[in-house]
PyMOL Python script that loads the backbone (N, CA, C, O; Angstrom):
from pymol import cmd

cmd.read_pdbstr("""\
ATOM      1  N   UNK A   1      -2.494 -46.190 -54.943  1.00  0.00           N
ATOM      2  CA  UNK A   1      -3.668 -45.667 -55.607  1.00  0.00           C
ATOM      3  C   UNK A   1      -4.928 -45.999 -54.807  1.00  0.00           C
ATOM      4  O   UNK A   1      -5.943 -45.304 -54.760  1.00  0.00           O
ATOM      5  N   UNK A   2      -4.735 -47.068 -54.235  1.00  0.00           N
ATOM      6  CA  UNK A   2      -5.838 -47.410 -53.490  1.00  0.00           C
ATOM      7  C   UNK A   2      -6.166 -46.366 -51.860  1.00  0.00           C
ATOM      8  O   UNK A   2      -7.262 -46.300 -51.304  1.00  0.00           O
ATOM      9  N   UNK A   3      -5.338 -45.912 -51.559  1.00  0.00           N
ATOM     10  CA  UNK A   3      -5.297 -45.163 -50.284  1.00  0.00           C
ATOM     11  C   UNK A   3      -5.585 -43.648 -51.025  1.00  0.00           C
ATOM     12  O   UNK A   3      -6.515 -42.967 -50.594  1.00  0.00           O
ATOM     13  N   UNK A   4      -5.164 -43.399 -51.595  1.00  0.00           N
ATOM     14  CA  UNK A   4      -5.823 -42.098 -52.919  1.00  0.00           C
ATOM     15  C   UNK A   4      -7.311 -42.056 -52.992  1.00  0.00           C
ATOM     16  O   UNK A   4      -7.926 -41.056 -52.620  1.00  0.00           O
ATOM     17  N   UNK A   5      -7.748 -42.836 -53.339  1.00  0.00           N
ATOM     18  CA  UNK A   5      -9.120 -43.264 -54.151  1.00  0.00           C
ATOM     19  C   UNK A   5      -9.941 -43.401 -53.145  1.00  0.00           C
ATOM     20  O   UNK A   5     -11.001 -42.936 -53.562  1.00  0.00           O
ATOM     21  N   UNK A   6     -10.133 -43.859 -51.772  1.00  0.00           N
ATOM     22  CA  UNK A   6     -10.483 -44.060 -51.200  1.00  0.00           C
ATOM     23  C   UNK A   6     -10.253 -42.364 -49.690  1.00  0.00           C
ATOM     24  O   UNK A   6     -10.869 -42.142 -48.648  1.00  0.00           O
ATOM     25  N   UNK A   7      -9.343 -41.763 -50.239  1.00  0.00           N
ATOM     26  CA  UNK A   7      -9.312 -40.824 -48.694  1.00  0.00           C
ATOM     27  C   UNK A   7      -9.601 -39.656 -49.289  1.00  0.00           C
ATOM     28  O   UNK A   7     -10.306 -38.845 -48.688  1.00  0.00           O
ATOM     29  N   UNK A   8      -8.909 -39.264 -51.073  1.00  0.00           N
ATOM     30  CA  UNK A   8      -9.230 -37.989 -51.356  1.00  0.00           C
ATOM     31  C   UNK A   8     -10.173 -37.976 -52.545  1.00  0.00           C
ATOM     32  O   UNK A   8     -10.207 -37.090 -53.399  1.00  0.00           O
ATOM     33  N   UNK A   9     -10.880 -38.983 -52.504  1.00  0.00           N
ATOM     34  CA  UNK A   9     -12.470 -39.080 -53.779  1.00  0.00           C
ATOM     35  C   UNK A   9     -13.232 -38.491 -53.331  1.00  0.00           C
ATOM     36  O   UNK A   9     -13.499 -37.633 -54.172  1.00  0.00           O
ATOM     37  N   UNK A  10     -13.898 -38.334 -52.393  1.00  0.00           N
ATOM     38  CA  UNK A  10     -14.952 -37.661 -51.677  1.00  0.00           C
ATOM     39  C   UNK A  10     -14.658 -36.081 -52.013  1.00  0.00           C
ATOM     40  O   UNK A  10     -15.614 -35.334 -52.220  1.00  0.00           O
ATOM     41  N   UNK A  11     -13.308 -35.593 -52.064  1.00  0.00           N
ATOM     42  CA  UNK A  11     -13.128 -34.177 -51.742  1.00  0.00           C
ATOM     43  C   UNK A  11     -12.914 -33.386 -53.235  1.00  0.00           C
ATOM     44  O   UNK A  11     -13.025 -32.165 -53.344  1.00  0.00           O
ATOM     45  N   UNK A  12     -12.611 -34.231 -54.285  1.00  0.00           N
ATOM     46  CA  UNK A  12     -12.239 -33.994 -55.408  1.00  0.00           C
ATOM     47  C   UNK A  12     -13.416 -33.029 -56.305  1.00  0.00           C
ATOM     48  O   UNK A  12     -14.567 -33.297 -56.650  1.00  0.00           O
ATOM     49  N   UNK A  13     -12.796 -32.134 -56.449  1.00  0.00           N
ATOM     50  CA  UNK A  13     -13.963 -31.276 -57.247  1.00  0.00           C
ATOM     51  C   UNK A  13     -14.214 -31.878 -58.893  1.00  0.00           C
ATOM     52  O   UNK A  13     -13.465 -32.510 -59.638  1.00  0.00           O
ATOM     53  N   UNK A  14     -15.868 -31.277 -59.095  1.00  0.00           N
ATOM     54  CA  UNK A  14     -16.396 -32.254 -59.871  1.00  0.00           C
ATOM     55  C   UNK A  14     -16.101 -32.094 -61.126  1.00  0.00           C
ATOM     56  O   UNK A  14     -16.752 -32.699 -61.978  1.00  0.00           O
ATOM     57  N   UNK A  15     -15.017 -31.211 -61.486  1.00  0.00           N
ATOM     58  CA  UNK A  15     -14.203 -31.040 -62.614  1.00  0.00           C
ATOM     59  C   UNK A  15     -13.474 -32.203 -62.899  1.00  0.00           C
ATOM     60  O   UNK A  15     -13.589 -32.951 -63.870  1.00  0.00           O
ATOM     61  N   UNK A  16     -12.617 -32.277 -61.824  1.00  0.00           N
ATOM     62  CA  UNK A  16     -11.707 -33.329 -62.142  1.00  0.00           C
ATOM     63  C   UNK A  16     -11.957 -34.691 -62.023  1.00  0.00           C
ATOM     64  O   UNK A  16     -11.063 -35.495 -62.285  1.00  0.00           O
ATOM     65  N   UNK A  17     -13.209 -35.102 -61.612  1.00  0.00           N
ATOM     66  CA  UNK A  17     -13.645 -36.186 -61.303  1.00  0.00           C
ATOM     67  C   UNK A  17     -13.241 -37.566 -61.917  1.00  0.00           C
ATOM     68  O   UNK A  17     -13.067 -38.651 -61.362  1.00  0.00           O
ATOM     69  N   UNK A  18     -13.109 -37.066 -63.700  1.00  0.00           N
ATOM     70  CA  UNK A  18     -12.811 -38.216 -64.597  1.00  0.00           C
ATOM     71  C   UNK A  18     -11.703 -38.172 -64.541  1.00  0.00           C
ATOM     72  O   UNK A  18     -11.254 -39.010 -65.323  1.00  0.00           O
ATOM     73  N   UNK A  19     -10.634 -37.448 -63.846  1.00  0.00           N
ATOM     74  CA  UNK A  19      -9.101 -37.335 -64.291  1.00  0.00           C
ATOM     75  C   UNK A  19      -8.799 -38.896 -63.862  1.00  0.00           C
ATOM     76  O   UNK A  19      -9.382 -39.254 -62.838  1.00  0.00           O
ATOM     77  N   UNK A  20      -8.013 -39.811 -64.472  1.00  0.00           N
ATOM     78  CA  UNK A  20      -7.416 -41.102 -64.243  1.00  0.00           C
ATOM     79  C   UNK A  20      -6.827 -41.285 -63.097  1.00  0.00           C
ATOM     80  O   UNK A  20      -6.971 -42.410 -62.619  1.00  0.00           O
ATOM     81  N   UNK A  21      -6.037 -40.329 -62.343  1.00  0.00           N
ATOM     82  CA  UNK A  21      -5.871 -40.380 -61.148  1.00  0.00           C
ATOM     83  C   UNK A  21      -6.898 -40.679 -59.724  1.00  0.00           C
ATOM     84  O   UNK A  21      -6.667 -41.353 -58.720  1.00  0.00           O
ATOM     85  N   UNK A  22      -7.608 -40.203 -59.957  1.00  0.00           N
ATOM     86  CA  UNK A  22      -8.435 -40.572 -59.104  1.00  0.00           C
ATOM     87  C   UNK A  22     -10.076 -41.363 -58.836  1.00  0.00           C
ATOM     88  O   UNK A  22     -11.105 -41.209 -58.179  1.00  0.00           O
ATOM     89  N   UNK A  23      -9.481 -42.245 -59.814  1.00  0.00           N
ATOM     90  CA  UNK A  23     -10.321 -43.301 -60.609  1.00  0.00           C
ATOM     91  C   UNK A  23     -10.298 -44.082 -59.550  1.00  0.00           C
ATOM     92  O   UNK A  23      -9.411 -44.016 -58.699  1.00  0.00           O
ATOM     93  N   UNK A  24     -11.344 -44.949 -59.510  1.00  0.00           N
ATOM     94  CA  UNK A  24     -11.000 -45.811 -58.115  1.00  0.00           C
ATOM     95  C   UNK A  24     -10.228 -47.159 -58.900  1.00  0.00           C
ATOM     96  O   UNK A  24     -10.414 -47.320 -60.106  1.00  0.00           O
ATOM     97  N   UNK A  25      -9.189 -48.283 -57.969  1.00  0.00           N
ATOM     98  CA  UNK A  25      -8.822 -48.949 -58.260  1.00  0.00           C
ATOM     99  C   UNK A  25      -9.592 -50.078 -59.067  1.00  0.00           C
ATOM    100  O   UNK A  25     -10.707 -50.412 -58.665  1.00  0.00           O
ATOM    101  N   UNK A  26      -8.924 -50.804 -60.428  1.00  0.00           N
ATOM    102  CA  UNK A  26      -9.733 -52.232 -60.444  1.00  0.00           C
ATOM    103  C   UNK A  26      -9.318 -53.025 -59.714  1.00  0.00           C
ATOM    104  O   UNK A  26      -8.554 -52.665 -58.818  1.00  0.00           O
ATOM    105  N   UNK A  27      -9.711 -54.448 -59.869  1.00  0.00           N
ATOM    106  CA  UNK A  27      -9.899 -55.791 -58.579  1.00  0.00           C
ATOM    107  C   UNK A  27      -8.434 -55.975 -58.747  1.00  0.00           C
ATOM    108  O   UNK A  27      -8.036 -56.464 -57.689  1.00  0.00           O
ATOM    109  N   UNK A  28      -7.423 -55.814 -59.584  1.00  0.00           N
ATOM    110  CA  UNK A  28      -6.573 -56.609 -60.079  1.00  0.00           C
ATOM    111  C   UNK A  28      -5.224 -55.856 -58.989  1.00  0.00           C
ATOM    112  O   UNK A  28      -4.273 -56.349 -58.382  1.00  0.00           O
ATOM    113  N   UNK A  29      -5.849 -54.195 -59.175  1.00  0.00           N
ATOM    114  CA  UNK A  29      -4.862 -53.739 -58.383  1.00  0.00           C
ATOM    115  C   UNK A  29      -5.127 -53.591 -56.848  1.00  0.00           C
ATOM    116  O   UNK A  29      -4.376 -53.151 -55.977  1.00  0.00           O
ATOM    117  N   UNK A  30      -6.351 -54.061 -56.759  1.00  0.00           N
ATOM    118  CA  UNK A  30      -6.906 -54.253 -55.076  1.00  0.00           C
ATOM    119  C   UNK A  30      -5.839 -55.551 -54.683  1.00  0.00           C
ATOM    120  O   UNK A  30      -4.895 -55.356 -53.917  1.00  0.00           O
ATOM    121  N   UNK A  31      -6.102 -56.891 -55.297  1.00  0.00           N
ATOM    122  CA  UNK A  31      -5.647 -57.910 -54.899  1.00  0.00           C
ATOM    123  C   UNK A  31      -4.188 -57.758 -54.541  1.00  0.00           C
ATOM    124  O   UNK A  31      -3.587 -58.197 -53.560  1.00  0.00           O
ATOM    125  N   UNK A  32      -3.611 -56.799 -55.891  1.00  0.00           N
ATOM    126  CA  UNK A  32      -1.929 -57.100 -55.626  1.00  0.00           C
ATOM    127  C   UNK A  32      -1.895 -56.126 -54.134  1.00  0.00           C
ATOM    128  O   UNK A  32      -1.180 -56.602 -53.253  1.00  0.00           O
ATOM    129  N   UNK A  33      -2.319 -55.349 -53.936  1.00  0.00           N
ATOM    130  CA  UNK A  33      -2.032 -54.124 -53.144  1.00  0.00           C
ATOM    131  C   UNK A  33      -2.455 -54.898 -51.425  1.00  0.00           C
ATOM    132  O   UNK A  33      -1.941 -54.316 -50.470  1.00  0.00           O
ATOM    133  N   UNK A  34      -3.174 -55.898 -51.170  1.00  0.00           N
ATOM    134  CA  UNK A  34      -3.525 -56.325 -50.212  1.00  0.00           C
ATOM    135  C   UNK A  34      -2.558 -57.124 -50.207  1.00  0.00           C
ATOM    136  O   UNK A  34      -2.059 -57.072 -49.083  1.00  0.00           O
ATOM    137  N   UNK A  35      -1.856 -58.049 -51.038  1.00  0.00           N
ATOM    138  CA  UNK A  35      -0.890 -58.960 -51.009  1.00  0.00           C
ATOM    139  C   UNK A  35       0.594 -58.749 -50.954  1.00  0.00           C
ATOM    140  O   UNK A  35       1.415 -59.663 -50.873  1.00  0.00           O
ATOM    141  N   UNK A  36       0.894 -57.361 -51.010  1.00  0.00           N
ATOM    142  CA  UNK A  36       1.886 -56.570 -50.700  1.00  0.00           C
ATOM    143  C   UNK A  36       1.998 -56.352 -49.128  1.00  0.00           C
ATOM    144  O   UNK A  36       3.076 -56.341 -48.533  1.00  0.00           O
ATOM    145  N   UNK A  37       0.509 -56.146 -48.405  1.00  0.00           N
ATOM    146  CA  UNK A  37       0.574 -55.519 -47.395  1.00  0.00           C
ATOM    147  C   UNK A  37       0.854 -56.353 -46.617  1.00  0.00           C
ATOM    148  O   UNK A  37       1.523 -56.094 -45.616  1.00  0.00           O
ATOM    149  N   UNK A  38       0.183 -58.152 -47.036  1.00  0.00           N
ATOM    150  CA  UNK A  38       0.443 -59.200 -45.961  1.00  0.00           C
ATOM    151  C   UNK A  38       1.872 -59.258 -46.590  1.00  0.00           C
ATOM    152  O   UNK A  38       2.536 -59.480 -45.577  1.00  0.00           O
ATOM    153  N   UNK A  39       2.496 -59.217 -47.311  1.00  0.00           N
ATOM    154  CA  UNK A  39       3.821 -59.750 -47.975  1.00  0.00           C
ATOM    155  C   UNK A  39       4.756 -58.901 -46.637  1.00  0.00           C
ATOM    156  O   UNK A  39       5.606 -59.545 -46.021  1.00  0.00           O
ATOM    157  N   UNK A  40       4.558 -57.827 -46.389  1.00  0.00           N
ATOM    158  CA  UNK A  40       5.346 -56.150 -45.400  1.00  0.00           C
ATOM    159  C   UNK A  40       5.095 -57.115 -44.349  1.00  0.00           C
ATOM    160  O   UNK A  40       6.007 -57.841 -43.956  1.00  0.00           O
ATOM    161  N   UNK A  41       3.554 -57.198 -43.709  1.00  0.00           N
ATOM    162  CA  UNK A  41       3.398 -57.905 -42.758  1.00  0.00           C
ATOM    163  C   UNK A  41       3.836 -59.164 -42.161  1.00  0.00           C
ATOM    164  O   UNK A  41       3.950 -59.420 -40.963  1.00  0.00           O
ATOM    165  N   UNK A  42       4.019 -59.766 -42.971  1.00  0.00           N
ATOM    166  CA  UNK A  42       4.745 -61.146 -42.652  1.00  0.00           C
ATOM    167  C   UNK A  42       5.955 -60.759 -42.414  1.00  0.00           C
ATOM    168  O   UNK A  42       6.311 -61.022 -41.265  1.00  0.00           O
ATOM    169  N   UNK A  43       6.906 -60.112 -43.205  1.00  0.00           N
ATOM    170  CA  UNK A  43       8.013 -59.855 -42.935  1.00  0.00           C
ATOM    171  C   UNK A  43       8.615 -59.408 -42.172  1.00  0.00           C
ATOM    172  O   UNK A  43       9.687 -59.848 -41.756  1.00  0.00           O
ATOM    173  N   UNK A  44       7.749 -57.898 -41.625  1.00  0.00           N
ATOM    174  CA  UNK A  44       8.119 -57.491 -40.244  1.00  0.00           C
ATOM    175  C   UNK A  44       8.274 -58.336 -38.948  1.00  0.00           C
ATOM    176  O   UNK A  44       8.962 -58.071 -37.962  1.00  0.00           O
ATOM    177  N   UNK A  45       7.414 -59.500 -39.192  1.00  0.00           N
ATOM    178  CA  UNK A  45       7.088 -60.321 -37.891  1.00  0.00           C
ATOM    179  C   UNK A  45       8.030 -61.266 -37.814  1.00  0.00           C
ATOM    180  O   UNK A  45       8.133 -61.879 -36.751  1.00  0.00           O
ATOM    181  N   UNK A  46       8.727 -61.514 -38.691  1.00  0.00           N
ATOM    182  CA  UNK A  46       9.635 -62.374 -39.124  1.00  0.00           C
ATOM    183  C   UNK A  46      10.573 -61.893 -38.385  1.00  0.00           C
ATOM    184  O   UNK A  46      10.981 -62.503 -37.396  1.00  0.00           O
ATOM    185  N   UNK A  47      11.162 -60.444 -38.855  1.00  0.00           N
ATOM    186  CA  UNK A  47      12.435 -59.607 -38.570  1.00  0.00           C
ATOM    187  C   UNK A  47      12.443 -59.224 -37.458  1.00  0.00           C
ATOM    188  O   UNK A  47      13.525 -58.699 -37.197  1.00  0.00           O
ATOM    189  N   UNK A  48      11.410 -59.222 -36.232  1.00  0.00           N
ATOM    190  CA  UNK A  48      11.125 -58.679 -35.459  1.00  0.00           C
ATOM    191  C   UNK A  48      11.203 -60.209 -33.973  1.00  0.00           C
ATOM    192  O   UNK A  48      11.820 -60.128 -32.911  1.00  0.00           O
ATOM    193  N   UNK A  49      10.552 -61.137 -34.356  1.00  0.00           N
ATOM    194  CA  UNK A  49      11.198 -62.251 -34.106  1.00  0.00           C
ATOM    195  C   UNK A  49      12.293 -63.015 -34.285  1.00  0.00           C
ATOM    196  O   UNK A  49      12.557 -63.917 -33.491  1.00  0.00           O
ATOM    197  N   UNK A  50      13.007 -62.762 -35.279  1.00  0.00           N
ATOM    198  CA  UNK A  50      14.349 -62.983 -34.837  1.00  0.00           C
ATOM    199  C   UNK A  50      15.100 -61.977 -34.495  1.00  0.00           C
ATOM    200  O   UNK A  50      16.300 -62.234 -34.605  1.00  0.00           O
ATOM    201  N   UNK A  51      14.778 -60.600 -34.004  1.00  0.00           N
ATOM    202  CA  UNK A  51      15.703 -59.752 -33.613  1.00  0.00           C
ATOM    203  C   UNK A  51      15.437 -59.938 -32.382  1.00  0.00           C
ATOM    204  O   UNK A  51      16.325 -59.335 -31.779  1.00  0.00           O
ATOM    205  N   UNK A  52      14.566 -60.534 -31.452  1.00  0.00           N
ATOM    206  CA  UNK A  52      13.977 -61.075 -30.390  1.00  0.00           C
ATOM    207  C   UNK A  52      14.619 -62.438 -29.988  1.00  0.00           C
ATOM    208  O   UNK A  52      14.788 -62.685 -28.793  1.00  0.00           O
ATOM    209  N   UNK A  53      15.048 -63.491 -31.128  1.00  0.00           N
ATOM    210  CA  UNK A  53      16.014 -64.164 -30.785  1.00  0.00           C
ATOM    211  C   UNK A  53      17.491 -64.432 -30.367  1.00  0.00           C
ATOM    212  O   UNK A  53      18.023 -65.183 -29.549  1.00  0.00           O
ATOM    213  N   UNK A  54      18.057 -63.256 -31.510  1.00  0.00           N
ATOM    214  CA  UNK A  54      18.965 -63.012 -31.257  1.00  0.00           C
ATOM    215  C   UNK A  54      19.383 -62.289 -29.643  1.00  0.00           C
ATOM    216  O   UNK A  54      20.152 -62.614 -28.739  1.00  0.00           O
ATOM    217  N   UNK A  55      18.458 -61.202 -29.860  1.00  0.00           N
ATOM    218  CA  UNK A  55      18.539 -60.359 -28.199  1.00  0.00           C
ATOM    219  C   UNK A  55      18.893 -61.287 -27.028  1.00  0.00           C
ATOM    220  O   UNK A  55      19.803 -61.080 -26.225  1.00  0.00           O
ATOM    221  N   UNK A  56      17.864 -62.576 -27.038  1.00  0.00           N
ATOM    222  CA  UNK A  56      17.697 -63.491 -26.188  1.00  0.00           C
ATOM    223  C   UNK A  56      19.101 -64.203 -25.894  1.00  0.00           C
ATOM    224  O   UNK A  56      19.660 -64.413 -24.817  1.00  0.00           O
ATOM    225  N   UNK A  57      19.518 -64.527 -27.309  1.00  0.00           N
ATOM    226  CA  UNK A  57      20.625 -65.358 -27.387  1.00  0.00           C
ATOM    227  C   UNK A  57      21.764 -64.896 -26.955  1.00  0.00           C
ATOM    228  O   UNK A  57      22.558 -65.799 -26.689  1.00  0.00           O
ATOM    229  N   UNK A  58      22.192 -63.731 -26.765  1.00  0.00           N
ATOM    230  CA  UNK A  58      23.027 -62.488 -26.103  1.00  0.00           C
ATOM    231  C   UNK A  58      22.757 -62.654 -24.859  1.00  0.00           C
ATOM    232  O   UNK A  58      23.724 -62.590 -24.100  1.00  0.00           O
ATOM    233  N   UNK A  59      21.762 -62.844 -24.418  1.00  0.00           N
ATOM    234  CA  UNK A  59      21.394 -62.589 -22.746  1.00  0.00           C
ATOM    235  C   UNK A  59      21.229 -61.145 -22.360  1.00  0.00           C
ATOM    236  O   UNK A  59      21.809 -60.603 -21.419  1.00  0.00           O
ATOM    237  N   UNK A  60      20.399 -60.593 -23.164  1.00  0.00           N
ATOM    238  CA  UNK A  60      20.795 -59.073 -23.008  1.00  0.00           C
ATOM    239  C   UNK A  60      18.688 -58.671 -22.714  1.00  0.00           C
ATOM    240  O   UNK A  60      17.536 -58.934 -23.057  1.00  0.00           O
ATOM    241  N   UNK A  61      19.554 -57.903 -21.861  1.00  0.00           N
ATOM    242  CA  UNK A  61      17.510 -57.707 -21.420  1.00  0.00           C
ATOM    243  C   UNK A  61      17.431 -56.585 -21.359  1.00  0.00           C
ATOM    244  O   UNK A  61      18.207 -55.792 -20.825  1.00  0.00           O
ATOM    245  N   UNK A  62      16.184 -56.343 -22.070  1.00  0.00           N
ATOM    246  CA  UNK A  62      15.591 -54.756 -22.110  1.00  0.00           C
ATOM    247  C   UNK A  62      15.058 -54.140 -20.823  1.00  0.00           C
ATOM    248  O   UNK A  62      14.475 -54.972 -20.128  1.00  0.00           O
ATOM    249  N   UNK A  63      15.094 -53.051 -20.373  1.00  0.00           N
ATOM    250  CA  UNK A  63      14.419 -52.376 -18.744  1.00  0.00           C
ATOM    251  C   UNK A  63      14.049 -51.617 -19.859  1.00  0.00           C
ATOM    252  O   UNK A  63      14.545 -51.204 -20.907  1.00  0.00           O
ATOM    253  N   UNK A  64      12.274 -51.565 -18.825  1.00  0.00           N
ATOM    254  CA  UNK A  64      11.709 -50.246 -19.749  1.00  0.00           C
ATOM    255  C   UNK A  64      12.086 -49.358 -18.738  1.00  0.00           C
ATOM    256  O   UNK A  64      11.406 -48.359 -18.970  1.00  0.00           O
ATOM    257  N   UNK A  65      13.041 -49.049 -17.366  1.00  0.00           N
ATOM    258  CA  UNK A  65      13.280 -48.140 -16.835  1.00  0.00           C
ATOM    259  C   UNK A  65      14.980 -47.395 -17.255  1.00  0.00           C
ATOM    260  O   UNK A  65      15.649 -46.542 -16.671  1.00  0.00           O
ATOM    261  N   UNK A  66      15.250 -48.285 -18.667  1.00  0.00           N
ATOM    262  CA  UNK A  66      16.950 -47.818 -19.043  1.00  0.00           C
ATOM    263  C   UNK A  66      16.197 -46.668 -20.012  1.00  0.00           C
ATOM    264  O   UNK A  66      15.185 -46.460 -20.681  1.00  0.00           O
ATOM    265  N   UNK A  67      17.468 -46.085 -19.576  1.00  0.00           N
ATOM    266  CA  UNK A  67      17.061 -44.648 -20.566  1.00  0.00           C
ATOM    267  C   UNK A  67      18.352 -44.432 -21.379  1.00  0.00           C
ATOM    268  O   UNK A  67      19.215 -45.181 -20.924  1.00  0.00           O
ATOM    269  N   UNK A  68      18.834 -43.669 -22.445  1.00  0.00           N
ATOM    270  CA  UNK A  68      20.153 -43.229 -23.109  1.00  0.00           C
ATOM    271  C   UNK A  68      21.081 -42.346 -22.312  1.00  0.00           C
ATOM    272  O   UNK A  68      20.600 -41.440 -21.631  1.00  0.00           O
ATOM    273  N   UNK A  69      22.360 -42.551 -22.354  1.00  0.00           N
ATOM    274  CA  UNK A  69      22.911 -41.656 -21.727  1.00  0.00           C
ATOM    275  C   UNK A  69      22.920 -40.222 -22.055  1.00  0.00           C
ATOM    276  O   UNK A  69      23.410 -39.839 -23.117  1.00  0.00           O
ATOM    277  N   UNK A  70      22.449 -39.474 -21.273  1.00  0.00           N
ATOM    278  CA  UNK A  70      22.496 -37.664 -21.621  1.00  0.00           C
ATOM    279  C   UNK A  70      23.685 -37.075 -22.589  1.00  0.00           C
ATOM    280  O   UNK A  70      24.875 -36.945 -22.303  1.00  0.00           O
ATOM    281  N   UNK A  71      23.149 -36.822 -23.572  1.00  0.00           N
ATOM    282  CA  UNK A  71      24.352 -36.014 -24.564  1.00  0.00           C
ATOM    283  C   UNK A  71      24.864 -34.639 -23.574  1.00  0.00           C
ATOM    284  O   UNK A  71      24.112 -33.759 -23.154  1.00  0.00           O
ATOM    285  N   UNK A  72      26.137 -34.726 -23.377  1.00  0.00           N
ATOM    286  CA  UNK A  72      26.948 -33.677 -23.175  1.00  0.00           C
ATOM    287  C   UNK A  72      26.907 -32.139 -23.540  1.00  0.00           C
ATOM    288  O   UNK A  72      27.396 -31.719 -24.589  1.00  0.00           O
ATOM    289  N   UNK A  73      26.374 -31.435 -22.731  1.00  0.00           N
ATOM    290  CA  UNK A  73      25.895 -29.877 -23.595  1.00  0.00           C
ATOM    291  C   UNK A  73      27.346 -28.704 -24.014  1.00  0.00           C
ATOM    292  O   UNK A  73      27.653 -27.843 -23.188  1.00  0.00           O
ATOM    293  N   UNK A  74      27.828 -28.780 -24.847  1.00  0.00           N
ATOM    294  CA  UNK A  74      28.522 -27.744 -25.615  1.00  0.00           C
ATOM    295  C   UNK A  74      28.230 -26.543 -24.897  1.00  0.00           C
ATOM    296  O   UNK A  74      27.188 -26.018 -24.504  1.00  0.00           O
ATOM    297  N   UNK A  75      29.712 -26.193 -24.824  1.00  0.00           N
ATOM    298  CA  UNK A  75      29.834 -24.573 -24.111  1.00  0.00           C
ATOM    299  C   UNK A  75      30.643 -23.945 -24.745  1.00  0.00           C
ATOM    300  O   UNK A  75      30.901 -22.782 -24.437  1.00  0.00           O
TER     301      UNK A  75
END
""", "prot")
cmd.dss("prot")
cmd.show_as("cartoon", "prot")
cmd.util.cbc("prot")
cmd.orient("prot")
């Protein structure tokens, strides 16, 4: 609601203005909605560092010059 309220308020014709939908958020749902985002955020960094450990722990190293092998073209 908060990404709503904030990208398509400006554009909302002035009919619908009071519709509940596009009410801007209260504090209560600001707070949870920022604390969700660090909650995603933390987590990714988490998952992303140990998928970085693990990699490591394999001995397996990324080339940014490896590419996928070419799919086979059907005839």
């Amino acid at each position: 609601m908060l990404e709503l309220h904030s990208k398509t308020g400006p554009y909302v014709p002035e009919e619908h203005q009071e519709n509940w939908i596009y009410a801007a958020p209260s504090e209560q749902e600001k707070v949870d909605a920022k604390t969700a985002k660090q909650a995603r955020r933390e987590h990714r960094a988490a998952m992303a560092a140990s998928a970085k450990a693990n990699q490591d722990r394999r001995g397996r190293e990324t080339d940014i010059d490896a590419r996928p092998t070419p799919k086979k073209s059907r005839k």
